[in-house]
Structure formats: structure tokens, C-alpha cells
N, C-alpha and C positions, 0 to 999 in steps of 0.2 A: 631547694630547687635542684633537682639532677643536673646535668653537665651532656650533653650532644659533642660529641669532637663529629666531624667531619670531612672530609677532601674533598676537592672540586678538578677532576681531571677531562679534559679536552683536547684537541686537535690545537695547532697556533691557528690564531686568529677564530676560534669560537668562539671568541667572547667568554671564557672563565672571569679573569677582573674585572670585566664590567660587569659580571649577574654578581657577582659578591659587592660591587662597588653600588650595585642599587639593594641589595639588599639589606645594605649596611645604613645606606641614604634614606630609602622610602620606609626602614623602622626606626627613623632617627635615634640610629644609635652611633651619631659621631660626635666628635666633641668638636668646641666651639672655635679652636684653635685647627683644627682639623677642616671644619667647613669653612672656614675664613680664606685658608690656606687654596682648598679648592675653588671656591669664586672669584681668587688672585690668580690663579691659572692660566696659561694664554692658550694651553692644550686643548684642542676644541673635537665636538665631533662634524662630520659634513653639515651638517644642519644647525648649526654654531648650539648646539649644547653643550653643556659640560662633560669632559670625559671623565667618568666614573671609576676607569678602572686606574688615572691616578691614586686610589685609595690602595692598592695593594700593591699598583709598580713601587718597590722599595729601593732598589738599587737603580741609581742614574743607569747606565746602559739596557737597565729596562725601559726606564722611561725614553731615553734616545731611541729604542727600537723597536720598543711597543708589544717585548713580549714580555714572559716569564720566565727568568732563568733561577733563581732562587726559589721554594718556599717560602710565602710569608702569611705567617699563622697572622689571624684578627680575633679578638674576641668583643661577643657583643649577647646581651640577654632581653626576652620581652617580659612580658608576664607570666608568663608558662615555662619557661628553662633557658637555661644559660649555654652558649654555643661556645666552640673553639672554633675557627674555620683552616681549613691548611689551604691554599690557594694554589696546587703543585706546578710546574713545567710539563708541558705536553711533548716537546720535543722529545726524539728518542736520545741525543746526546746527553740530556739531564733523566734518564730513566732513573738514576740511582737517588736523586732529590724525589724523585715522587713516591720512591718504598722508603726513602726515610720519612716523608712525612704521614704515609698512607698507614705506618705500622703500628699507630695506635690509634686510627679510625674507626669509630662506629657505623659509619655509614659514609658511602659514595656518590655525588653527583655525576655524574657525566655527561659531557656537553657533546651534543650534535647540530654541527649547522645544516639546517633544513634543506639550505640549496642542496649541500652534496651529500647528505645522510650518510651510511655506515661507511666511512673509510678504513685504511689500514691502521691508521692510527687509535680508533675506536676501536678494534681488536687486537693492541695491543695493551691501553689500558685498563678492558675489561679482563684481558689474562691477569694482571698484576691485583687487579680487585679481588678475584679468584684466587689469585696465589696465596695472598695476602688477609683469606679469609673472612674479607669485612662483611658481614652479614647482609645489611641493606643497602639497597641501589637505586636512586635516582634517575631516571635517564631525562634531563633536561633539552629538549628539541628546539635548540634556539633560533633566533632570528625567524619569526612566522612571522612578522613583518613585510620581510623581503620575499615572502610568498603568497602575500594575499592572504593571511589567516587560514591557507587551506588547509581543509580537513583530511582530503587526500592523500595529501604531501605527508601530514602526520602517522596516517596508519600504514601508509607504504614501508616508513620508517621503522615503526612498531614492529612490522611484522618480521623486517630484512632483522631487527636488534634480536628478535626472540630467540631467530637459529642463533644468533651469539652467542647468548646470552645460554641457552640448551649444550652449547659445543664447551664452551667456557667453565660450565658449572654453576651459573649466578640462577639462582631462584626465588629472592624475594625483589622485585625489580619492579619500581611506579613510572609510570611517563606522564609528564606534563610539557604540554609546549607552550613554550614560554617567547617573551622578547626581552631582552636584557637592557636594551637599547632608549626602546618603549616603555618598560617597567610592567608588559602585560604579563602576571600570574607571575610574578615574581614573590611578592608582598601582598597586592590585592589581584583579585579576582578579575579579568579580563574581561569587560565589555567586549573588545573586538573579536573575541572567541566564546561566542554562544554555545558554540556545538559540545564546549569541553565543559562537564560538569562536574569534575573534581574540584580539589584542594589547589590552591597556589601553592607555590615551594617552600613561604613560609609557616602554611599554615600545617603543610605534611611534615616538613621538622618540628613543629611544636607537638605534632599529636602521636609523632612513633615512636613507639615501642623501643624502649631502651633495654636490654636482656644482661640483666647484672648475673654471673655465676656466682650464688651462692651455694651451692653443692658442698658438701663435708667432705665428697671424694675426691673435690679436685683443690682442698683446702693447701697451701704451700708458704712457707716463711723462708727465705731464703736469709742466711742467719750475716747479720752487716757487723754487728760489735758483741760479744760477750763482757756483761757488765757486771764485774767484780770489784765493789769500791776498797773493800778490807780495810774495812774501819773500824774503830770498836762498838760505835753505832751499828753498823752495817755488817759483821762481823761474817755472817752465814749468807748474807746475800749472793746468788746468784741467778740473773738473769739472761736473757737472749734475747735481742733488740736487732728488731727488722721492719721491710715495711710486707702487709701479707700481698703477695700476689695475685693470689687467687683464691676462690673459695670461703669457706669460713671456716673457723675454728673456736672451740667452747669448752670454759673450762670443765673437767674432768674427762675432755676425750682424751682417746689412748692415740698417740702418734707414734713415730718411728722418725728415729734424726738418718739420714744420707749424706756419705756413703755405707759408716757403719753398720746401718742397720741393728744400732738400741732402739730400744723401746720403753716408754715412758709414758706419766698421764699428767696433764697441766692440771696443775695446781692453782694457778694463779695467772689474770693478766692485766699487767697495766698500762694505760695510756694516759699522759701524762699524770696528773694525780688523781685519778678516775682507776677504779675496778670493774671494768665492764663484764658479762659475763659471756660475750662472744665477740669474736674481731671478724671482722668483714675485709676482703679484698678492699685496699689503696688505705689502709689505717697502717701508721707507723707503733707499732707495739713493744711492748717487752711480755716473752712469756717465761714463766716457772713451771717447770718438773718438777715430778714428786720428787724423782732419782738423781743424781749428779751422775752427768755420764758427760763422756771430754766432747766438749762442742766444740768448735772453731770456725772463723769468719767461710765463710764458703761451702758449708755444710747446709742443707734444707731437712726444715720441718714439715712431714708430713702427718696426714688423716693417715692412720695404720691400715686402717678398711678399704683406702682409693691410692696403694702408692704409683707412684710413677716407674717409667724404665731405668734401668741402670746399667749403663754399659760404657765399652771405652773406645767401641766401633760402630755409626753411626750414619746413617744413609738421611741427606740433609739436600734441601736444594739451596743452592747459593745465588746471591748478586754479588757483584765483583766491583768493587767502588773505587779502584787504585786505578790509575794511570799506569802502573808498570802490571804486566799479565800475572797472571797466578804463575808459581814457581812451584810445582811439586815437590821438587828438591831441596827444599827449605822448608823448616820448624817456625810456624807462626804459633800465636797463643790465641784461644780461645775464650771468651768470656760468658760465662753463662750465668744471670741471675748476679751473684755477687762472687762468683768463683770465677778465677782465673788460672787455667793451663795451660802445657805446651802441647799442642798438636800436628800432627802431618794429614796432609792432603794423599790421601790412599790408593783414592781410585777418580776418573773424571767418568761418569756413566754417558751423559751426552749432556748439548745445550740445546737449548730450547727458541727457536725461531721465533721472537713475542710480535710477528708481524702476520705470522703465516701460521704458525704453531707448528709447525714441523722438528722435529729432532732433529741437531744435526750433532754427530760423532765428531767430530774436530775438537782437539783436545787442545788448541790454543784459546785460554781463558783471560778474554781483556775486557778493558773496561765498558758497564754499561750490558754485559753478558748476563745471562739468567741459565742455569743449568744443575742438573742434579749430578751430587758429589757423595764419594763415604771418605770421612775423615776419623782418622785411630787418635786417641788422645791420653795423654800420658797418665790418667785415672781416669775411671766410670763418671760418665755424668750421671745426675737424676734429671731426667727428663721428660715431659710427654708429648707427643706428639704436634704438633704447631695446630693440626685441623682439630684436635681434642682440647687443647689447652694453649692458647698465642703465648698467655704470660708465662706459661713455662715451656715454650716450645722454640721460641725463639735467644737467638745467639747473634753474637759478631768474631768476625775475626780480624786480630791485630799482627800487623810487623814487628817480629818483637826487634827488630832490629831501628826503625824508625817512632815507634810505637800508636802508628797512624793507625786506624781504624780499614781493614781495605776491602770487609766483604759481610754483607749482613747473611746469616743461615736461619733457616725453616726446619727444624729439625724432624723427619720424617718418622724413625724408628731404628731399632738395633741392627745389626747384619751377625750374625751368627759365625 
């Protein structure tokens, strides 16, 4: 069974934890210790049913204030595929929790409360979907409930999302309106909405389309341990042990290792005690070369036929996730794949308004900011583009002084 990872981004108070909290409920997929927990609850909704989105509030001061301030991933599976869910913070103060958990999304829900349809906060989570690449989009129109089931009310909605959605970049986008509350098209299919003759939300995650990159041109092993046991068993052994990122790769293609640019043909690959004769993105591998040529941890294998950029000056957009502002004037280290370097902050180009989308030139960079950056880094990366390749596109950058994590990057391309 494939694997669905997901996000669920909304406005406060749209109801994100409760559509996850019934979808978790109405495909009984909680455990027993779990529902016991929730019918011992005193947390009620007006109409004294259970609140639901106790299943995702995880942190007490969620529960005391009835939003989302953390991420909390759930996993749950039916008969058709197995889900991750990320449950993000809508608030703009937690922006930086919703591109940590948005960064390895397949697909985006989005929640609109039907009362107030598109607000400013629906365009800024559709920019970060956008940013962020995730292919498929959701748009969940919740509480139709609270609007009489109108038909109205929904396509007014549709049509106000589409310029968004047009302005934004998003182009593969479903709408269903849903009650979270109600459980109508959540799970099952909505008597109280006749007029809607689609899929429920659960039945459109069971049947979409998952787009795995197998490509040979965007094949990448970013290289974690070189496995030399030198035994007298083992004497001539030498391997390169990764997990692949991206792409595939088969024994006797010709690759090229980066930065050096050798070139070599696999010989051999093995996964644990198995010779398969091609590795797929998210396999942890060891591969052999005909040639012995000097690898080292931070080095990537490529497809020779599809390599990527390599440069040491790099036009990147950034999210800034520290509390204290970006410092130009200071050496942070960059982490890419399994390499780590020291880099400087080169240029600030502008940030990025995620309410309005406006540019704005103000080069003070704090937290919770989204804006495009060139940063020079102390050797060439290999890299490709974040809109061509996420798993080799994407980066963070660390304090090397604290060693904190303080800004995740999108790496765009080279600056000449």
C-alpha cells in the first residue's frame, strides 16, 4: 500500500482538528485507549457532542485555548492506502511550523469557513502551498452547516478561490463542502447536500493520484557513510551507503559523483542482503563503482545524462525560523542533503508580503519572514532547483554558533 502524507491548513477557528478529528473517528481508525480517553472528556461541543478535535489538540495550551500551535502529525490507513496527516497552525505567528510540516506534503487541504469565505489568511496559506510546491490541493469549505447547506454560498467561494488559486500558481485544486462538525462528506457522502455530486474527502484521498519521480534524470544519492570494512573477508570492499532521494538508479548506469565531477558505472547494489537491480527514491542503499574514485560523506551520486547545478552562489528563497533577525554579517552553515558548509548571506533581494503578496524591500529579516535571498557558500553545491526537484532543492540553515536550525531554503538556481 502507497503512503499519502498530507497537510491541513486553515484560518483559527476553521475547524482543521475537528475535520481530522472526524476523519479519524468516522473511519474508525482510533484506538481503544484513544476513544475511551475521548468519552471521558468533559470538553463538549454547543450541542453537547464530543469535541473531536481533542484528537489532534496535543499540547495542554492547545487544549486550554482551543487552537493549534504545534504540528501534530496522525497516522491512520483504510483499505486503499495508508495516510500521514500534518495537522499545521494557521496563525501567521506559527508560519514557520506550517513549512516545517508542509515540506514533505503530497497534497494540501484547505479549510474555508463558509461564513467568511476567502480571507487573508486563505491567501496566505495558499502562497506557502505554492511555495512549497505541493502538487494537489484540497479546498475543504467547511461549516455548510451554519449556512443552510447552500449551494450559493459554495460557488461564490469557488469562484472568489480560483483567482487565488490563478494569482498563487495552484492548478490541480478539488472543492468539496464539507461539515466537520456534522461529519457531512467528510467520510461519507452527505445526504444534506444533494446538489454536490462528487467524492467525500475521504474517498478523494483514497483515489488520488500519487506522482512518484522515477526519472533516471533526476536519480540522486546523497552519499551518508563510505563502507570500507578491510577485512580479510572483505578485503576489496568498497561501498557508498545512502538513502536515494530522488529518482532511480540501475545497475550499469553511468553516473558522475559531485563536486568532482568522476565518473563511473554501478556495478553493483545492495539493500540489505538483496541485489536488486534498481533503487527507487526513499530505499536506503549501498552502491559499487566499477572505478574507485575518492568519495566522501557529503558528496552526491548522480544520473550522468540528468546532473544537477553546481555552484557556490545561489539565488534561494528563505523562511527565517529564529527569534533573533537574520545577521548578514555573520557565517552560518548550510546543510544540504548530507553536506554541511559555511555560508554567508550575500544579498537580501526583497520579502515577500504572504498576506497581500506584495514585495517589500526592507532588509530587516525576522522571524516568521518568507523572502528571496543569494547566499555564497564556501564550496559549490549540487543542486536542482526546488520547483524541478524538492528532494534536491531544498536546504536549512544553521547558527553555527548555537547550532540551532534558524531558516529553511528553496533553492531557486545559480547567480553567475
Amino acid at each position: 500500500m502507497d503512503i499519502l502524507k498530507f497537510i491541513t491548513a486553515g484560518s483559527v477557528d476553521d475547524g482543521k482538528s475537528t475535520l481530522i478529528g472526524r476523519l479519524l473517528y468516522d473511519s474508525e481508525a482510533i484506538l481503544a485507549d484513544q476513544l475511551e480517553a475521548l468519552h471521558a472528556s468533559n470538553r463538549k461541543n454547543d450541542d453537547g457532542t464530543i469535541d473531536l478535535a481533542i484528537l489532534t489538540d496535543g499540547l495542554k495550551a492547545e487544549r486550554e485555548q482551543g487552537i493549534t500551535i504545534d504540528v501534530a502529525y496522525k497516522y491512520f490507513e483504510t483499505d486503499k492506502r495508508k495516510f500521514i496527516i500534518a495537522d499545521a497552525p494557521g496563525h501567521i505567528q506559527y508560519t514557520r511550523n506550517m513549512v516545517t510540516g508542509a515540506s514533505n506534503a503530497g497534497l494540501a487541504i484547505i479549510l474555508i469557513d463558509a461564513r467568511k469565505g476567502v480571507i487573508e489568511q486563505t491567501t496566505r496559506h495558499s502562497f506557502l502551498v505554492s511555495l512549497l510546491q505541493i502538487p494537489k490541493v484540497v479546498v475543504c469549505i467547511n461549516k455548510m452547516d451554519m449556512v443552510n447547506y447552500s449551494e450559493d454560498v459554495f460557488n461564490h467561494i469557488v469562484a472568489d478561490y480560483k483567482k487565488l488559486a490563478a494569482k498563487v500558481g495552484l492548478n490541480e485544486v478539488t472543492y468539496i463542502p464539507v461539515s466537520a462538525l456534522k461529519g457531512d462528506n467528510i467520510v461519507y457522502q452527505s445526504a444534506n447536500i444533494g446538489w454536490y455530486t462528487g467524492d467525500s474527502l475521504l474517498q478523494h484521498l483514497e483515489q488520488v493520484e500519487i506522482t512518484i519521480d522515477d526519472s533516471s534524470a533526476h536519480a540522486r544519492l546523497p552519499v551518508q557513510w563510505v563502507v570500507r570494512p578491510q577485512t580479510d573477508e572483505l578485503h576489496d570492499y568498497r561501498g557508498y551507503a545512502g538513502r536515494v532521494s530522488s529518482g532511480a538508479f540501475k545497475v550499469n548506469d553511468k553516473v558522475t559523483v559531485l563536486p568532482s565531477g568522476f565518473s563511473s558505472v554501478i556495478s553493483k547494489i545492495e539493500l540489505y542482503d538483496k541485489q536488486p537491480e534498481e533503487a527507487l527514491a526513499g530505499m536506503s542503499v549501498t552502491v559499487h563503482l566499477q572505478d574507485n574514485i575518492d568519495i566522501s560523506r557529503g558528496d552526491i551520486i548522480v544520473n550522468s545524462a540528468g546532473q544537477p547545478q553546481l555552484s557556490s552562489v545561489i539565488e534561494a528563497d528563505l523562511c527565517w525560523m529564529d527569534t533573533r533577525p537574520l545577521d548578514p554579517s555573520l557565517t552560518y552553515l548550510v546543510q544540504h542533503n548530507t553536506k554541511t558548509i559555511r555560508c554567508k548571506i550575500r544579498e537580501i533581494l526583497y520579502k515577500v508580503n504572504i498576506n497581500t503578496l506584495d514585495k517589500d524591500f526592507d532588509e530587516d529579516f525576522k522571524l516568521n519572514d518568507i523572502g528571496r535571498i543569494v547566499i555564497k557558500t564556501a564550496e559549490p553545491l549540487a543542486f536542482d532547483a526546488y520547483e524541478v526537484n524538492k528532494a534536491n532543492g531544498g536546504a536549512i540553515i544553521i547558527d553555527s554558533r548555537t547550532n540551532v536550525t534558524v531558516g529553511a531554503l528553496l533553492l531557486r538556481g545559480s547567480v553567475a
